[in-house]
C-alpha beads as a LAMMPS data file, in Angstrom:
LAMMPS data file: protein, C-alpha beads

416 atoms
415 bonds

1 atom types
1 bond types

-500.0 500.0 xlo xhi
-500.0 500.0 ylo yhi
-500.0 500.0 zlo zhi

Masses

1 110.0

Atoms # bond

1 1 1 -218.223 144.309 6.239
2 1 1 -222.069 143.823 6.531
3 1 1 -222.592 139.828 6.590
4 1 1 -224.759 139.537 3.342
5 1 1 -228.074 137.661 3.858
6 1 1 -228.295 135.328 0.938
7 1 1 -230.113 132.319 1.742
8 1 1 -229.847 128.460 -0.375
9 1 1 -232.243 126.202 0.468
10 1 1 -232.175 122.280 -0.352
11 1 1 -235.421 120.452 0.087
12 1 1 -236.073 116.308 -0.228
13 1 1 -239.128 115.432 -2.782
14 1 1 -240.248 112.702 -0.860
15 1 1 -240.308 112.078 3.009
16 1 1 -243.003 114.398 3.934
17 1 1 -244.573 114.886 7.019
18 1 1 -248.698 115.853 7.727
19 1 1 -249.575 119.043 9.313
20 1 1 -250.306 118.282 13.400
21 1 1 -248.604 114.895 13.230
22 1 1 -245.521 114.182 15.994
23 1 1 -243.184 114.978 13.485
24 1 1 -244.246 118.836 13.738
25 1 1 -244.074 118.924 17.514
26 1 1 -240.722 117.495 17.806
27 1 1 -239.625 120.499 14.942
28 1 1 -241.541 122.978 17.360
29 1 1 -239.644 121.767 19.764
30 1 1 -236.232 121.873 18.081
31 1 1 -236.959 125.339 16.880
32 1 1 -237.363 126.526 20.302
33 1 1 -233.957 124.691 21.963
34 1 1 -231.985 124.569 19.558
35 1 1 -231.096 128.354 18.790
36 1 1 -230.445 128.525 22.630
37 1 1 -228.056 125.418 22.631
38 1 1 -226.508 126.747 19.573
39 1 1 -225.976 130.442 21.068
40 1 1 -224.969 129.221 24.568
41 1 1 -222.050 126.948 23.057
42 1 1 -218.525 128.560 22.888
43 1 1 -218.476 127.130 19.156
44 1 1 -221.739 128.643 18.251
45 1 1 -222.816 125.145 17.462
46 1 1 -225.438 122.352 18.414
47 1 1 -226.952 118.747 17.538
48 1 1 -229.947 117.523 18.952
49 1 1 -231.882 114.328 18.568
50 1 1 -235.626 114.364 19.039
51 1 1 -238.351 112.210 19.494
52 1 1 -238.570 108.290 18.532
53 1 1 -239.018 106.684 15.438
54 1 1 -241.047 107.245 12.875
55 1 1 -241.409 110.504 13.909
56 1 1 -237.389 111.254 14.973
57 1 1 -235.703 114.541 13.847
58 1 1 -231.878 114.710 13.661
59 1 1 -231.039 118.430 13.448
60 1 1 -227.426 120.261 13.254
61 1 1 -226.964 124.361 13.084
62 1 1 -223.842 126.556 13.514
63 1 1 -223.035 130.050 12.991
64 1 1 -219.858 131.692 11.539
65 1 1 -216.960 131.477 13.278
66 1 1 -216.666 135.449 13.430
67 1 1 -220.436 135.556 14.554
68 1 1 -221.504 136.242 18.318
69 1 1 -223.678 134.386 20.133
70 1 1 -226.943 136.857 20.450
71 1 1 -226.555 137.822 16.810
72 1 1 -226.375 133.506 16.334
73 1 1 -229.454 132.804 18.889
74 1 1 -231.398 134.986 16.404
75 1 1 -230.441 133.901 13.329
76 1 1 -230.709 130.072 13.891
77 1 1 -234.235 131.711 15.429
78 1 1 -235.022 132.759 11.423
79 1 1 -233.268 129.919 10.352
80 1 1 -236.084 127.572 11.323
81 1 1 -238.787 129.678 10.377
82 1 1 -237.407 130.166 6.728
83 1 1 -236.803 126.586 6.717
84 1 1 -240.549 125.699 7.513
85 1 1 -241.334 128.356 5.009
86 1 1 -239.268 127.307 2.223
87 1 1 -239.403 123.534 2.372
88 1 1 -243.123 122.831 3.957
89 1 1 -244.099 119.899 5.090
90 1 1 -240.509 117.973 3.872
91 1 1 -238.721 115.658 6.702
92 1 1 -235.214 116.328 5.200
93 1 1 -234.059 120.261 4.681
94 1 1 -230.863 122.299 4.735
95 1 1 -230.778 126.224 5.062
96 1 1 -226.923 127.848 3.934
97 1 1 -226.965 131.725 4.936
98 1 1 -223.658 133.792 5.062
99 1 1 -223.673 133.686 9.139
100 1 1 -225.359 130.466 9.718
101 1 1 -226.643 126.778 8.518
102 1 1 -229.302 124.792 9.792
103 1 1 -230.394 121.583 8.577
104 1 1 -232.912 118.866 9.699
105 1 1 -233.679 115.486 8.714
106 1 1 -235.659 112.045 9.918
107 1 1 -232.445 110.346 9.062
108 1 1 -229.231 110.814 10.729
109 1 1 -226.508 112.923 9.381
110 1 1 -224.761 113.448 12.346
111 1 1 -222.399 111.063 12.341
112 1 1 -221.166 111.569 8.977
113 1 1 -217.896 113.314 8.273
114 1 1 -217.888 114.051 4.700
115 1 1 -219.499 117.281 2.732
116 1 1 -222.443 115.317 2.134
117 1 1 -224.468 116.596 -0.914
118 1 1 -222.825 120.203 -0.541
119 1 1 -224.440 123.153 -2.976
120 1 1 -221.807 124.894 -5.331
121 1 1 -222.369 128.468 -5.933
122 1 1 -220.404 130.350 -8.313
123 1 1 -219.282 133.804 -9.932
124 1 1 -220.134 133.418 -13.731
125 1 1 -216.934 135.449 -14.336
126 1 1 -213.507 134.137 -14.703
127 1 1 -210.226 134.938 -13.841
128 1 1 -207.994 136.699 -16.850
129 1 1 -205.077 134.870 -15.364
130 1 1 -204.352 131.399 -17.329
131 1 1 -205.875 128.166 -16.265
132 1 1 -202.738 126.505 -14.519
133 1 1 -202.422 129.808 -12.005
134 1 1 -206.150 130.364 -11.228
135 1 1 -206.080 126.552 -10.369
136 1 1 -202.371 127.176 -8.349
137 1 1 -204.248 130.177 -6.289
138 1 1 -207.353 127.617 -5.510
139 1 1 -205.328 125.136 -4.380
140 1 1 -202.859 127.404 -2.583
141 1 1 -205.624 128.986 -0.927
142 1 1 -207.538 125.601 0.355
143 1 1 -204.436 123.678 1.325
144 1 1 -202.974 126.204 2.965
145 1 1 -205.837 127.269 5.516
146 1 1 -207.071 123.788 5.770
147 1 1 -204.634 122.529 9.094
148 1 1 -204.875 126.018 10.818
149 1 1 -209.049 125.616 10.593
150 1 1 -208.750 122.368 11.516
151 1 1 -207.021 122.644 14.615
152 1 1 -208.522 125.754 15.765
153 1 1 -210.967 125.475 18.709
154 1 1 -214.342 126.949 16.591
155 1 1 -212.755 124.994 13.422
156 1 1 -212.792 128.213 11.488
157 1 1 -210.122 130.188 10.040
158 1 1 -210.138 133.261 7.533
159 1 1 -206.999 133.854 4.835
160 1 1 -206.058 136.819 2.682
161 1 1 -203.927 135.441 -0.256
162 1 1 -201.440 138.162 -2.406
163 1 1 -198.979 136.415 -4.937
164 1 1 -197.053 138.793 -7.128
165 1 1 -199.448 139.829 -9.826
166 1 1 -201.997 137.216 -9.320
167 1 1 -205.098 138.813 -8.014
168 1 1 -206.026 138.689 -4.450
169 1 1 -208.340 136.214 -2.828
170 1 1 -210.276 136.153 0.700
171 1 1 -211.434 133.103 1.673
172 1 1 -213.130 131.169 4.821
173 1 1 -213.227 127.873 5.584
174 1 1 -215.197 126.091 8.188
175 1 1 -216.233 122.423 9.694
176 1 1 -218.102 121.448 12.377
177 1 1 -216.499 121.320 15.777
178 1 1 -218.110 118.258 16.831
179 1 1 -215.497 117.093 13.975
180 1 1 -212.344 116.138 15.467
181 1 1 -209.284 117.949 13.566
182 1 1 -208.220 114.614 10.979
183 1 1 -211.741 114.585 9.633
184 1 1 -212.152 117.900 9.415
185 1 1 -208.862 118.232 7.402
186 1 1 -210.759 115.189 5.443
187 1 1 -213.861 117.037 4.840
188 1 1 -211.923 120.201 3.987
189 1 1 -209.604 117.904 1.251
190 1 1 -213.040 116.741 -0.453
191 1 1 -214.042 120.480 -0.487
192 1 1 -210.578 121.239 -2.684
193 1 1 -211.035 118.530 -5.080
194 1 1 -214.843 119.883 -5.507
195 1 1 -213.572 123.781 -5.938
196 1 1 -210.733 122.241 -8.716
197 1 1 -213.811 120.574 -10.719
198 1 1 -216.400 122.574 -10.120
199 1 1 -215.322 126.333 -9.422
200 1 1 -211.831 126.278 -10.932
201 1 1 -211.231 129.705 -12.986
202 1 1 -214.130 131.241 -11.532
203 1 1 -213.691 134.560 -9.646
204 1 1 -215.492 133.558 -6.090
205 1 1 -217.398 130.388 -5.203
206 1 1 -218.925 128.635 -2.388
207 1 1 -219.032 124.784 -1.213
208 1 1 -221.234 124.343 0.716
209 1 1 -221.935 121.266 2.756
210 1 1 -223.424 119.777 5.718
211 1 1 -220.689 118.789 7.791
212 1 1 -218.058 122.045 6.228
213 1 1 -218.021 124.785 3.841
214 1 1 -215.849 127.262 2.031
215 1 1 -216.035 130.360 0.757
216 1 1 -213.656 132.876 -1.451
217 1 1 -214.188 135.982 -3.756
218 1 1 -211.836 138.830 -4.778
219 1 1 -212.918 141.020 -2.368
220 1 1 -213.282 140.840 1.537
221 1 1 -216.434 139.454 3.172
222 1 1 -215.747 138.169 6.753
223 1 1 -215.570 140.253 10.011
224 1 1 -212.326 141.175 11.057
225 1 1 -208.769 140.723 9.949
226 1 1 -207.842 137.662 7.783
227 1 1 -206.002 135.443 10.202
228 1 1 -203.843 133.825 7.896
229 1 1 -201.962 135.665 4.964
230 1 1 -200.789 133.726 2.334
231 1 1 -198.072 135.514 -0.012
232 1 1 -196.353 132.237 -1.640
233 1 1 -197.738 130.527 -4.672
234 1 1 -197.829 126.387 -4.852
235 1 1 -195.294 125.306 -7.853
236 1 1 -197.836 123.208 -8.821
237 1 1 -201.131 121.306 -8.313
238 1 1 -200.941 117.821 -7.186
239 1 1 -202.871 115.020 -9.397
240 1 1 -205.666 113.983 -7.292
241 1 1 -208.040 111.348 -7.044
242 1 1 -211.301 112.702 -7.818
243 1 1 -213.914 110.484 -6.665
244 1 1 -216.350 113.779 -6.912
245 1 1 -219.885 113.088 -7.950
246 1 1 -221.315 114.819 -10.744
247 1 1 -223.096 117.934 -9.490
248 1 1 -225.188 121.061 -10.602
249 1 1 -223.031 124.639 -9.863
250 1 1 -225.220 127.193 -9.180
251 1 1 -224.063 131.174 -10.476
252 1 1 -224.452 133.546 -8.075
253 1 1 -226.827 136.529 -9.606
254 1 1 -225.167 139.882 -9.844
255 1 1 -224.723 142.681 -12.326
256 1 1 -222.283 143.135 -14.873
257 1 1 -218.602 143.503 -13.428
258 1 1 -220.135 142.962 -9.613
259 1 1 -218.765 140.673 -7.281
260 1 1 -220.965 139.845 -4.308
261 1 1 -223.835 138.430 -4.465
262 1 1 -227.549 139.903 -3.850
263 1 1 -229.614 140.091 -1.443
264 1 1 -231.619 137.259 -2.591
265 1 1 -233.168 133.535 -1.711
266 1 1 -231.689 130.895 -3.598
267 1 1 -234.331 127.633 -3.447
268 1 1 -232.896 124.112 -4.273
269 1 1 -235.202 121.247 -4.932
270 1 1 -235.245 117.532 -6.010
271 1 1 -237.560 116.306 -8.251
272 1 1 -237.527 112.546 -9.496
273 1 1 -233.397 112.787 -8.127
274 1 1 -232.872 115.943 -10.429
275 1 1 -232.308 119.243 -8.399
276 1 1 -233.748 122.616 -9.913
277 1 1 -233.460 126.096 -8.581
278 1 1 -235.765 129.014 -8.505
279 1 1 -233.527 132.541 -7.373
280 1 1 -236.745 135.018 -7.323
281 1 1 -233.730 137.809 -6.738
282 1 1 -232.201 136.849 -10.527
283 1 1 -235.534 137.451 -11.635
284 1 1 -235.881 140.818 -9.710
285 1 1 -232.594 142.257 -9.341
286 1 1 -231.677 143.303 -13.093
287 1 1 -234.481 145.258 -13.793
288 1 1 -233.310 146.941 -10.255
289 1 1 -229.929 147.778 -11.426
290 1 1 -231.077 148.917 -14.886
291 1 1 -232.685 151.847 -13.328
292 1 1 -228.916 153.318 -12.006
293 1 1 -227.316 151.979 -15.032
294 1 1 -229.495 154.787 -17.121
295 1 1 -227.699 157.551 -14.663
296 1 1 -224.947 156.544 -16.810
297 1 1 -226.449 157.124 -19.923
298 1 1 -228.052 160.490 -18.862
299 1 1 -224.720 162.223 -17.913
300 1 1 -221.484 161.056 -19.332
301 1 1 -220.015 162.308 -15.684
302 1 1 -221.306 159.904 -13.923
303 1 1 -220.055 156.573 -13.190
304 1 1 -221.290 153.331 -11.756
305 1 1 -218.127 151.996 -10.255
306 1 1 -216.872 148.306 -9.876
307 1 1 -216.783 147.236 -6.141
308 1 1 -212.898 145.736 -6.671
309 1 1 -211.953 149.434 -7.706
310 1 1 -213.369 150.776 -4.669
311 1 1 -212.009 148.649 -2.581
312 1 1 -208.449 149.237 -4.454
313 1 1 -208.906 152.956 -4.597
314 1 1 -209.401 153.034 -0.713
315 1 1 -207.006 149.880 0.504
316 1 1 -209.994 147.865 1.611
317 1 1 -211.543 150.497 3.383
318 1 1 -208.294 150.637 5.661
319 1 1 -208.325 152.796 8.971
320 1 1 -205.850 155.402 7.412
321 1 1 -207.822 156.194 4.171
322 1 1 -210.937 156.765 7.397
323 1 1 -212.306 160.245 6.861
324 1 1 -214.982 160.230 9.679
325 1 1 -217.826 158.195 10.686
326 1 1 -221.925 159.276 10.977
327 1 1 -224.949 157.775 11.574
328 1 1 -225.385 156.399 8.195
329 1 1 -221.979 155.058 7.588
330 1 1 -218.274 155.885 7.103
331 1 1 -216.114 157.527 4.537
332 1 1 -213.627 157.288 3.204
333 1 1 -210.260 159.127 0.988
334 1 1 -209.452 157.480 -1.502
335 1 1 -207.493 157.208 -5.219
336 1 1 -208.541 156.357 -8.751
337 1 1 -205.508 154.608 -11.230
338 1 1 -205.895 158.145 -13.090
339 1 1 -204.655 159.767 -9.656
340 1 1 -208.093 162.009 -9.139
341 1 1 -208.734 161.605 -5.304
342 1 1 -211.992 160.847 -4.101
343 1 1 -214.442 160.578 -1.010
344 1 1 -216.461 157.421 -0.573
345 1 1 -219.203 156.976 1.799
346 1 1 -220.254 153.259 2.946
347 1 1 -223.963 153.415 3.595
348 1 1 -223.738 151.091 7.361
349 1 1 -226.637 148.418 6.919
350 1 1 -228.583 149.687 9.673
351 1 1 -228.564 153.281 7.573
352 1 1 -232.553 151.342 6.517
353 1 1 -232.006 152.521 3.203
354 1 1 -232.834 149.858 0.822
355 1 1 -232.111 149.393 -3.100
356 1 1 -235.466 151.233 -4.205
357 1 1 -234.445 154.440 -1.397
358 1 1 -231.109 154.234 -2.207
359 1 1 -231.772 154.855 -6.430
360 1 1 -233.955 157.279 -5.813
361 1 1 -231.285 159.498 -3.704
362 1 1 -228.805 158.819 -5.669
363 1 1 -231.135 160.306 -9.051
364 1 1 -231.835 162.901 -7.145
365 1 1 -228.124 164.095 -6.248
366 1 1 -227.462 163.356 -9.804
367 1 1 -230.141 165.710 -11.194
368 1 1 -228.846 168.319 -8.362
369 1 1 -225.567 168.685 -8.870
370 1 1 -224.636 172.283 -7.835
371 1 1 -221.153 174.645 -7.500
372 1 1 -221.501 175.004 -3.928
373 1 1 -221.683 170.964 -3.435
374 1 1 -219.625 168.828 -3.496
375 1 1 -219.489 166.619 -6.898
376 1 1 -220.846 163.271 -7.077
377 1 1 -219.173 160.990 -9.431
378 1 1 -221.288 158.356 -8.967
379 1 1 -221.936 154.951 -6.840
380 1 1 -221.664 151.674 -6.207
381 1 1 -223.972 149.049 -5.521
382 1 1 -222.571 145.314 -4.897
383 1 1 -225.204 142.744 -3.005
384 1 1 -225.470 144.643 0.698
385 1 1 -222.353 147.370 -0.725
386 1 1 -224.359 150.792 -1.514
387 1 1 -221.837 153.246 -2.058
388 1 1 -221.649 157.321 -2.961
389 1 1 -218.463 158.363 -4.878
390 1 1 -217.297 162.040 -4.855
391 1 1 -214.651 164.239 -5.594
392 1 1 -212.122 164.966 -2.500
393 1 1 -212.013 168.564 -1.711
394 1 1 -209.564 169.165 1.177
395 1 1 -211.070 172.338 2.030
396 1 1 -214.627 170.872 2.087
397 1 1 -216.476 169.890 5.255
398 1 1 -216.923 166.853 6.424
399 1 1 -220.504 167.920 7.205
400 1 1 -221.605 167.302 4.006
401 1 1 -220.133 163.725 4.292
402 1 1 -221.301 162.617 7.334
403 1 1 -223.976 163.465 9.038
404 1 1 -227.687 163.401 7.946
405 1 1 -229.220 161.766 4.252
406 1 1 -228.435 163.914 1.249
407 1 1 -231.629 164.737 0.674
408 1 1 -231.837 166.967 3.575
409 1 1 -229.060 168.997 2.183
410 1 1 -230.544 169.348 -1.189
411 1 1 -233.614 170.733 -0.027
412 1 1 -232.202 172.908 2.400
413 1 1 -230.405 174.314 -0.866
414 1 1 -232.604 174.374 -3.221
415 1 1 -235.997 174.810 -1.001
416 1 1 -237.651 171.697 -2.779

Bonds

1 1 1 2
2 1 2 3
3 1 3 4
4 1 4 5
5 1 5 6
6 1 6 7
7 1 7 8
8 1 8 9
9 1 9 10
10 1 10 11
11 1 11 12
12 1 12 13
13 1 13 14
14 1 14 15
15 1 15 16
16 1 16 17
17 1 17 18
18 1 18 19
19 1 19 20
20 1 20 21
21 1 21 22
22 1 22 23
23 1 23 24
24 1 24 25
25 1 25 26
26 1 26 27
27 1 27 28
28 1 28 29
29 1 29 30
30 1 30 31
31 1 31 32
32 1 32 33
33 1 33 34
34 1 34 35
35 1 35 36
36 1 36 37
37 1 37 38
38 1 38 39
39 1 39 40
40 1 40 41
41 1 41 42
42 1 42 43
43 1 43 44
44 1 44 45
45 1 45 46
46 1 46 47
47 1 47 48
48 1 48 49
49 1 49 50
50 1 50 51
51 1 51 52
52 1 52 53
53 1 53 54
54 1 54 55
55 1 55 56
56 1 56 57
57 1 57 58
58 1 58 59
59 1 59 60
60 1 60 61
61 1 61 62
62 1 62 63
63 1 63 64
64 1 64 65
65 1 65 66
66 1 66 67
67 1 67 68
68 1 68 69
69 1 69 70
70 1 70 71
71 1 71 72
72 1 72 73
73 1 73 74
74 1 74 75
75 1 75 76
76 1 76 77
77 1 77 78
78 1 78 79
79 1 79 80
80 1 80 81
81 1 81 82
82 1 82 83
83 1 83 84
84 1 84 85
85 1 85 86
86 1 86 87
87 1 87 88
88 1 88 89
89 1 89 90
90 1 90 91
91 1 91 92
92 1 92 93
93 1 93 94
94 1 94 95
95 1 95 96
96 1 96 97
97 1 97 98
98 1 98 99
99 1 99 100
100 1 100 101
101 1 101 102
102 1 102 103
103 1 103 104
104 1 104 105
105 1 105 106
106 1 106 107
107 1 107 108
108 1 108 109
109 1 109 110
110 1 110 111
111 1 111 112
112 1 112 113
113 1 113 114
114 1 114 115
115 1 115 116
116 1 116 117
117 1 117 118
118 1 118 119
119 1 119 120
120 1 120 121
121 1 121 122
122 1 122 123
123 1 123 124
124 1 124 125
125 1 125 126
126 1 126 127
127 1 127 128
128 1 128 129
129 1 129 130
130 1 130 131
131 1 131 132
132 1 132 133
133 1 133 134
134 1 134 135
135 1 135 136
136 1 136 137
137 1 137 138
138 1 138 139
139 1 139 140
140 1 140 141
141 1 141 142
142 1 142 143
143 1 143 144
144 1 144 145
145 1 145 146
146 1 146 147
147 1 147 148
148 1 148 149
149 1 149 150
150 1 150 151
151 1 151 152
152 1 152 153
153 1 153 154
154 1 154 155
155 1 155 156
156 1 156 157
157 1 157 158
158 1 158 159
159 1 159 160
160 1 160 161
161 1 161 162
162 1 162 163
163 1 163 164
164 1 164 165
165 1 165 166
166 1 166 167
167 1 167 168
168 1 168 169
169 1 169 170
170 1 170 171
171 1 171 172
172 1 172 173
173 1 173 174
174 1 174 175
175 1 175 176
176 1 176 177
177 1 177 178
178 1 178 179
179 1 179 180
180 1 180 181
181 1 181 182
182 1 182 183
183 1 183 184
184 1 184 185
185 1 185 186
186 1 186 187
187 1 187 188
188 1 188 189
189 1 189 190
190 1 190 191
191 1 191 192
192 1 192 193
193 1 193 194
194 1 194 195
195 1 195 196
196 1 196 197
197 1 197 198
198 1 198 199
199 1 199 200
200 1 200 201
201 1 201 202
202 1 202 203
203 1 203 204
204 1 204 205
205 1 205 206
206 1 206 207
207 1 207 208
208 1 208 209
209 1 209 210
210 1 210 211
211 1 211 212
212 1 212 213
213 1 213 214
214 1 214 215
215 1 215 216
216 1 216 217
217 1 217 218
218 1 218 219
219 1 219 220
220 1 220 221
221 1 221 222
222 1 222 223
223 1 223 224
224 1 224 225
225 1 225 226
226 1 226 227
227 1 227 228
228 1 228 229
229 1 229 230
230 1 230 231
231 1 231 232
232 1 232 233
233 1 233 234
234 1 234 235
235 1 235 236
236 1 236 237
237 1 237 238
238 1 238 239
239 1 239 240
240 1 240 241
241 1 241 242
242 1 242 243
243 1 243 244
244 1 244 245
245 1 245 246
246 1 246 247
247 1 247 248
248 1 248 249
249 1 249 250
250 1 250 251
251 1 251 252
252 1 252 253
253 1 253 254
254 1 254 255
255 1 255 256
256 1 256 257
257 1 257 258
258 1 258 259
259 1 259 260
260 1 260 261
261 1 261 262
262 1 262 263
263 1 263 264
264 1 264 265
265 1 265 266
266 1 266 267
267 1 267 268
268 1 268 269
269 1 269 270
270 1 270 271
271 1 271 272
272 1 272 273
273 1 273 274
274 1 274 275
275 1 275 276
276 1 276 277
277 1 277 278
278 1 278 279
279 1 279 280
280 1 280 281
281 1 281 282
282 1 282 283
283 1 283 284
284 1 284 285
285 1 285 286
286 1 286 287
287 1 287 288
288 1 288 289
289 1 289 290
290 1 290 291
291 1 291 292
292 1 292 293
293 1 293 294
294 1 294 295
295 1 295 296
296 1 296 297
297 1 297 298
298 1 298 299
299 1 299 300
300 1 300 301
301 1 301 302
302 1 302 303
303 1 303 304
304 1 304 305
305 1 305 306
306 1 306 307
307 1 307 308
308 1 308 309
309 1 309 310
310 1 310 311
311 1 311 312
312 1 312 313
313 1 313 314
314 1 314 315
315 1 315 316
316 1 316 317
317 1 317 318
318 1 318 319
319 1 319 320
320 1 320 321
321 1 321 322
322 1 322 323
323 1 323 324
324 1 324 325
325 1 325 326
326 1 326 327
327 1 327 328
328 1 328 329
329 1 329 330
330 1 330 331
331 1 331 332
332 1 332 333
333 1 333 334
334 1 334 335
335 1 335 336
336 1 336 337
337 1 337 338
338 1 338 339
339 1 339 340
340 1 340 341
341 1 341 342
342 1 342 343
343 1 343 344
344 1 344 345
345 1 345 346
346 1 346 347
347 1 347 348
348 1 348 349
349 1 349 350
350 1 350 351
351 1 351 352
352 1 352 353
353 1 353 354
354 1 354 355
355 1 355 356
356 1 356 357
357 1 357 358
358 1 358 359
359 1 359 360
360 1 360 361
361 1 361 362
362 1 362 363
363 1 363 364
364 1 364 365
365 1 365 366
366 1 366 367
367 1 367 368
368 1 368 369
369 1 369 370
370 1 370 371
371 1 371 372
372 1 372 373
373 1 373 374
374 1 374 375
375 1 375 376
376 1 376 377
377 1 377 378
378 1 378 379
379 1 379 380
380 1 380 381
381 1 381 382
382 1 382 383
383 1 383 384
384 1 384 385
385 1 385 386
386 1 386 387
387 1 387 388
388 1 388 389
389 1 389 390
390 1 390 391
391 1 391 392
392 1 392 393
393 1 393 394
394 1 394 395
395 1 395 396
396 1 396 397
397 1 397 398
398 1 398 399
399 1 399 400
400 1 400 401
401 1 401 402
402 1 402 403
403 1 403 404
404 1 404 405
405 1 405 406
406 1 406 407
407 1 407 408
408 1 408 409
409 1 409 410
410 1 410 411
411 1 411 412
412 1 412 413
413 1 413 414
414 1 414 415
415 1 415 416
């Protein structure tokens, strides 16, 4: 699965630091160590200390735990710049992405071992289950992957969670592996009684803080195989001390009945000790989506499906359901509830087709549909997720599927 490149910021009002003062050489220097320290670590992570007071900068970064370290060097790379970018001129800053955190500050963080002002992002839709199991799953979930992350050498671990009827969760949970395994579990225990308060009901959420985070949705969203399945439900939720602090939850942007998140920047600013947001992707991404959603209207054939179905239809995208792979992704079989088989095909994220190229093929298919092609019932398009849904035609080639863009099959055809 593509790692997603949303980006949170969270940037101090006061503190601030002049343009060619020390303070800006010790970041320069940081930004040019650090991503090196970071990617030559076996835990992806580094601290560093620099300079002397006033002008000292405490700075902490670490990548996924199913990140490498080139991929890490880079990102940490971007990190910084963003950073500069998005919080200018500010002594204290955090950047969350989906592979990596950085976060810098004239104060020292570093030896604390709690979440430490985390940022709560959530899906504005809920569960349909009741209250007392969506909070059962939650707690399952955290409590259950919270030792094995803990005493793991990268302090990471990744869970898959199937109870009976209850839906199915994914989640990942990291802390810092400067963090020895009892205050990790600690940080990861103040993360569950945050996701109870804050995210309980909702269908994914994210925690995150400075010294751990957590993540789960309804669908997958880490590399790999989920290292820990969970397939027994808690009997109940302890009562637990909540000494939480009152704090703002963020939603997540997306369209109706979507699950990830876009690809947008999330900014997260104090002013006068209240915290405001400006998400320049909410603001862009629903006129975006409106444009497929009139394919729907146009042709009563065509369908703009939910991500979760997909990913039912095709058993997460499992090696058997594989049909073949190309250059600009692979496909898929798969099933719809009605029984109709289909073919899906995963655009890869190096394909370079973005939102605005991938609308306009898929309007173009629509408006082409011909006897000798193969049908297209529609697509999907979930944060990173841009996905073409046809009809299954064992006797069809895989061609058609596979290799090449679309458009270069339609014009072939047609001689547009």
């Amino acid at each position: 699965v593509p790692l997603a490149a949303a980006q949170w910021s969270s940037c101090s009002k006061s503190d601030d630091y002049k343009s060619n003062s020390t303070y800006v050489a010790n970041l320069s220097l940081l930004s040019s160590t650090l991503p090196k320290k970071a990617a030559s670590s076996t835990t992806l992570f580094a601290t560093s200390i620099m300079g002397n007071f006033p002008d000292i900068v405490y700075a902490l970064t670490l990548c996924r735990g199913d990140s490498n370290a080139s991929a890490c060097e880079s990102r940490v790379t971007t990190a910084f710049q963003d950073l500069l970018r998005l919080c200018p001129y500010k002594k204290n800053a955090a950047v969350y992405y989906d592979p990596c955190m950085l976060k810098f500050s004239n104060k020292n963080f570093l030896a604390t071992t709690t979440v430490n002002d985390p940022l709560f992002i959530v899906n504005t839709k809920n569960f349909t289950t009741n209250a007392d199991i969506t909070q059962r799953l939650l707690f399952t979930l955290i409590n259950s992957m919270a030792q094995l992350a803990a005493n793991s050498l990268r302090r990471f671990t990744t869970s898959r969670l199937d109870v009976g009827s209850s839906p199915t969760l994914y989640c990942l949970m990291q802390c810092m592996p400067d963090l020895i395994p009892h205050d990790c579990e600690s940080c990861f225990q103040d993360i569950l009684n945050s996701t109870l308060e804050y995210l309980g009901g909702k269908q994914g959420g994210r925690v995150l803080g400075t010294r751990c985070y957590m993540r789960y949705e309804m669908y997958p969203f880490f590399q790999g195989d989920p290292k820990l399945r969970i397939i027994n439900l808690a009997p109940h939720v302890p009562t637990i001390n909540n000494t939480t602090t009152p704090a703002t939850v963020y939603p997540q942007s997306q369209p109706p009945d979507a699950a990830p998140p876009p690809e947008g920047k999330v900014t997260v600013q104090e002013h006068n000790g209240k915290v405001s947001i400006n998400n320049q992707a909410a603001t862009n991404r629903p006129e975006e989506y409106a444009l497929v959603w009139r394919l729907e209207e146009r042709s009563s054939e065509f369908t703009l499906f939910d991500f979760p179905e997909i990913l039912q239809a095709t058993h997460n995208f499992s090696k058997e359901n594989l049909l073949g792979q190309g250059g600009f992704g692979p496909v898929y079989k798969g099933q719809l509830p009605d029984g109709m088989e289909i073919a899906v095909k995963r655009l890869a994220s190096h394909s370079g087709q973005g939102f605005t190229e991938f609308k306009n093929e898929v309007e173009l298919i629509a408006k082409l549909q011909h006897n000798n092609l193969v049908k297209l019932l529609g697509c999907c398009i979930q944060g990173e997720e841009k996905l073409f849904v046809y009809e299954y035609l064992p006797n069809k080639s895989l061609d058609f599927f596979i290799f090449g863009t679309h458009i270069v099959v339609f014009i072939h055809i047609f001689g547009l």
